[in-house]
N, C-alpha and C positions, 0 to 999 in steps of 0.2 A: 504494500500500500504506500501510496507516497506522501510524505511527510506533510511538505508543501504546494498546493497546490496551484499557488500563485505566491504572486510577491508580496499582496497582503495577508496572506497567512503566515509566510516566513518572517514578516514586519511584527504581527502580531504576538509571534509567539516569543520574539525578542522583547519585546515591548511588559510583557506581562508573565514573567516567569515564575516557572513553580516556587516553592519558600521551601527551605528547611523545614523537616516534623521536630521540633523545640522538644515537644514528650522525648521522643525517640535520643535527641542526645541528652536532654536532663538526666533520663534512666541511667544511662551510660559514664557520664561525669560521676552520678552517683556510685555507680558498679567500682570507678577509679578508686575511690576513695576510702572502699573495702577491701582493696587487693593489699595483698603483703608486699609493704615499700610503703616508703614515708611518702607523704603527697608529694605529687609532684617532680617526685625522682628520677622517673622516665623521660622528662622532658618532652621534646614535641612528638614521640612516639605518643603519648597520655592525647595530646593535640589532635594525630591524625585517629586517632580511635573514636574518639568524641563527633572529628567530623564526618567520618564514614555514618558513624551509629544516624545521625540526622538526615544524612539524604536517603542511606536503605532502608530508614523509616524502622532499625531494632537495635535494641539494646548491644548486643552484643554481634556488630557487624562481620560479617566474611566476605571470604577470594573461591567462591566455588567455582563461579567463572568469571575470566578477568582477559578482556579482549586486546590485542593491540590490532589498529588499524594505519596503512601503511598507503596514503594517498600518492599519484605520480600522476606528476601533469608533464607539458611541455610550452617555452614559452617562447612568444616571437620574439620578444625584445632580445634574446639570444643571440640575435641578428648581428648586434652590436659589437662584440665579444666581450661581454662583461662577466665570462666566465675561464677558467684555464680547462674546460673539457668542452666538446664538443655536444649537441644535442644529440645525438646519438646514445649517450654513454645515459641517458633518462632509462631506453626500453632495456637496454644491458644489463643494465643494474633491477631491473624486475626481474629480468632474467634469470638473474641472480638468486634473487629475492627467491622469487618462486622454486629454484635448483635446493634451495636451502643452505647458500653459502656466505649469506652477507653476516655482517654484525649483529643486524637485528633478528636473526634466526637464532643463532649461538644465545644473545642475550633474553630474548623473550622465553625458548624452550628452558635456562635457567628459571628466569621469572617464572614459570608456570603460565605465563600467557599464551590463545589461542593465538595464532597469528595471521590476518587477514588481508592479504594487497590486494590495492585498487587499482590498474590504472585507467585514466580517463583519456581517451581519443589520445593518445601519444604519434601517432599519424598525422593529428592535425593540431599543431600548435596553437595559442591563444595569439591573435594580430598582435602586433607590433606596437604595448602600450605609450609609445613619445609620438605613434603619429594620430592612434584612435583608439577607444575602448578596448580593454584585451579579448572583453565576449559582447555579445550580443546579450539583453535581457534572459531571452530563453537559454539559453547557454549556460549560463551565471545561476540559474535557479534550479537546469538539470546535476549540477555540479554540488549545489547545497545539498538536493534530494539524495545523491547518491552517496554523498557523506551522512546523511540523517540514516541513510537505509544500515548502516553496520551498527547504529542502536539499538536495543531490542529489552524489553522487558527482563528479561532471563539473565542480563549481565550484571554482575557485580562492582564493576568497574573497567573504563575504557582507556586504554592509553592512544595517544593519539602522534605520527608521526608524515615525514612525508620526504620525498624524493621526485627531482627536474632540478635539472640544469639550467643558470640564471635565476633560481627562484628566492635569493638571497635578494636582488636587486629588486626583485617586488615585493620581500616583507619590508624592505627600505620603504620604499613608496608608499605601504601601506601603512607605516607607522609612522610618518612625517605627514600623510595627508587625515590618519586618524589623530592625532595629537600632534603636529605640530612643530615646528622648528625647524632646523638646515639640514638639508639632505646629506649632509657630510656628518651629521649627527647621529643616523641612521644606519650609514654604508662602511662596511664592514668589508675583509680578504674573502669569505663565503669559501670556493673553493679552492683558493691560495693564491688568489692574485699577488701581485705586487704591488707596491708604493704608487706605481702609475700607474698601474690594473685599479688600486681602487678610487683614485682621481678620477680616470675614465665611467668610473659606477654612478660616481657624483654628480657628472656631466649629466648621463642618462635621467638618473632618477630628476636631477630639475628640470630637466626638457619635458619630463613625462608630469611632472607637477604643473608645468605651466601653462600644456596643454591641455589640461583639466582644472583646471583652477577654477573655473567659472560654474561649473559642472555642480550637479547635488551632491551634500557629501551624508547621505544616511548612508550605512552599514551596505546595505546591498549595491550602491553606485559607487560604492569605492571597493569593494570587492571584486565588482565586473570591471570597473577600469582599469585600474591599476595591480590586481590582482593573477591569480592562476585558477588553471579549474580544480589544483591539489589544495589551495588553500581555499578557495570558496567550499571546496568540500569537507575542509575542517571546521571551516566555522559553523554547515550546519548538524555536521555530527556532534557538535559541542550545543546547538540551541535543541535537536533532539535530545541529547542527554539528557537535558535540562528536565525537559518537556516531562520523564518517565523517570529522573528522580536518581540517575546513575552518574556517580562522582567518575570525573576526568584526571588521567593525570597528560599534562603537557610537556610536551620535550622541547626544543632548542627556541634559537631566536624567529626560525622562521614558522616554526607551530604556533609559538605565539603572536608573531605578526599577524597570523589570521584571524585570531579573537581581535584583534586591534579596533579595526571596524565595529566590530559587536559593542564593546565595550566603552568606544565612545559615542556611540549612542544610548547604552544602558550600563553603568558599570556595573551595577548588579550582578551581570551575564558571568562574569568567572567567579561567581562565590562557590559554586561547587567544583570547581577546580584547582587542584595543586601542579605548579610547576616543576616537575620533576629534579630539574638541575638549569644551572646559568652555565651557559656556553661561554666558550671563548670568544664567541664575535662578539666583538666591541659594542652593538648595542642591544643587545641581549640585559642586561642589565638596569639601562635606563627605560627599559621595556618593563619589565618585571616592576619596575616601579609603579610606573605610570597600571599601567594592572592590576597593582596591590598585595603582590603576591610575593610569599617567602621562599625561593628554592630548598627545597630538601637536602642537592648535594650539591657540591661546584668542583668538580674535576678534571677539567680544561679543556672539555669536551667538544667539538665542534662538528662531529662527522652528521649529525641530523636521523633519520630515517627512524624515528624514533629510540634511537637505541640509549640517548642517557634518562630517558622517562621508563624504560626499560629496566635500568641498572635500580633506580626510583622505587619500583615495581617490590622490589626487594624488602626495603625499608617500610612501606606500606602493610608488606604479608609480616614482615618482626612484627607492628604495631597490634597489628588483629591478632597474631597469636599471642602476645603476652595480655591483652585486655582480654580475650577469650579463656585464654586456658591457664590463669593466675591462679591459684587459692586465694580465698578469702581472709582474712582474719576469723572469720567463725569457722571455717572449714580446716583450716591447720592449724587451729587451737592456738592462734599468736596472740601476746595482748597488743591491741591496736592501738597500748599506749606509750609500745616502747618506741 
């Protein structure tokens, strides 16, 4: 079924997101508070238990299924070369993917997560966003739909990642046109450029702001301009999430540039969301800010494809097994008042 059927459904459901069940994590803070260990001593494990317990709406949240989803686009602006790989090396690397050889296989089959790639039209690249829109409307909303489709009631938790080439240079654009500031604030080496590889990114990304500057900037007109079809479809697997109440974890700077859009039209939209880890790219960081969000790791990670919201995945399943499977103070006979 699909998610969104228009563009004011996909607005709406932005616009008016599910809430936290409040019961759900009180029980839970409470359950903390009985476990053997002085309050608090867990640190943000105690954090991530509490917020699981609110969005899966039970005291005592689990990982019985815990998805990762692995979106590839391809983009025209690659035109450019604002990348050190060719467009090609986007279907390779699914190739990959699907072979079972990349990082994110190794890491996920660790994590105990399912692992699910996407790719969308990698044949036909998004236009060329310094001259015109990167999609078309309908384009832009098949790409939301088909990220909302890897959400489903049955999951526990979704990690969200993604792979294409150039797609570094449209989370720039995405996050200078959703919040703001100089494109050189945003542009980062992505796949290793150099010093003048990322001047030339800079070049790009304000050519492509200028020609849209005038343009609407809600969530879904800055996603289809300046966006890809892997990030349009992250961001609406994160507003399906929402929708059915299943916490996200987010991985690098360009996952998150997709929430970017959402978020500054609703900040609300990442409160069920944990940022896995802050990458190496240099705005990765000022992103997480602007966001609201705490990284769980920082490991100088840059490679994408989900794989350090993977490594995440980890520290998420420690948090649910010590708030699940703790003795109590009444049940191991401690006094709860040493």
């Amino acid at each position: 079924m699909t998610a969104f059927a228009s563009i004011a459904d996909f607005e709406a459901a932005l616009a008016r997101p599910r809430n936290i069940d409040g019961e759900a994590q009180e029980a839970a803070r409470a359950r903390q508070m009985t476990l053997t260990k002085p309050a608090g001593s867990l640190g943000r494990l105690e954090d991530i238990a509490i917020f699981f317990a609110g969005w899966q709406s039970r005291a005592r949240p689990r990982l019985d299924r815990a998805r990762a989803a692995i979106f590839a686009g391809n983009h025209g602006v690659a035109v450019h070369g604002v990348s050190a790989f060719p467009s090609a090396v986007t279907a390779q690397m699914v190739a990959n993917f699907e072979a079972g050889g990349a990082a994110i296989n190794a890491l996920s089959t660790a994590a105990g997560l399912e692992l699910q790639i996407v790719a969308l039209d990698l044949d036909r690249p998004t236009a060329d966003f310094t001259a015109a829109p990167a999609m078309t409307p309908a384009e832009c909303l098949d790409a939301l739909n088909a990220g909302a489709a890897v959400a489903d009631e049955g999951i526990d938790m979704i990690v969200l990642g993604e792979m294409g080439i150039a797609n570094s240079t449209a989370a720039a654009a995405l996050c200078a046109r959703s919040f703001g500031g100089m494109a050189a604030d945003w542009v980062g080496p992505g796949t290793g450029v150099d010093t003048e590889g990322v001047a030339h990114k800079v070049a790009v990304v304000q050519r492509a702001l200028a020609v849209h500057a005038y343009a609407g900037r809600s969530a879904f007109e800055t996603l289809r301009r300046v966006g890809g079809r892997e990030t349009a479809a992250i961001a609406g697997a994160t507003v399906r999430a929402r929708q059915l109440g299943v916490p996200v974890l987010l991985d690098g700077f360009i996952c998150c540039a997709a929430i970017a859009p959402l978020a500054a039209d609703n900040p609300a939209i990442a409160d069920h969301c944990i940022a896995g880890h802050c990458s190496a790219e240099p705005g990765h960081a000022l992103l997480l800010e602007k966001l609201g969000l705490d990284p769980l790791l920082s490991l100088g990670m840059r490679l994408g494809e989900g794989s350090g919201a993977a490594v995440a995945a980890g520290v998420v399943r420690a948090a649910l097994a010590a708030h699940d499977r703790m003795a109590t103070f009444a049940e191991a006979a401690v006094s709860a008042s040493l």
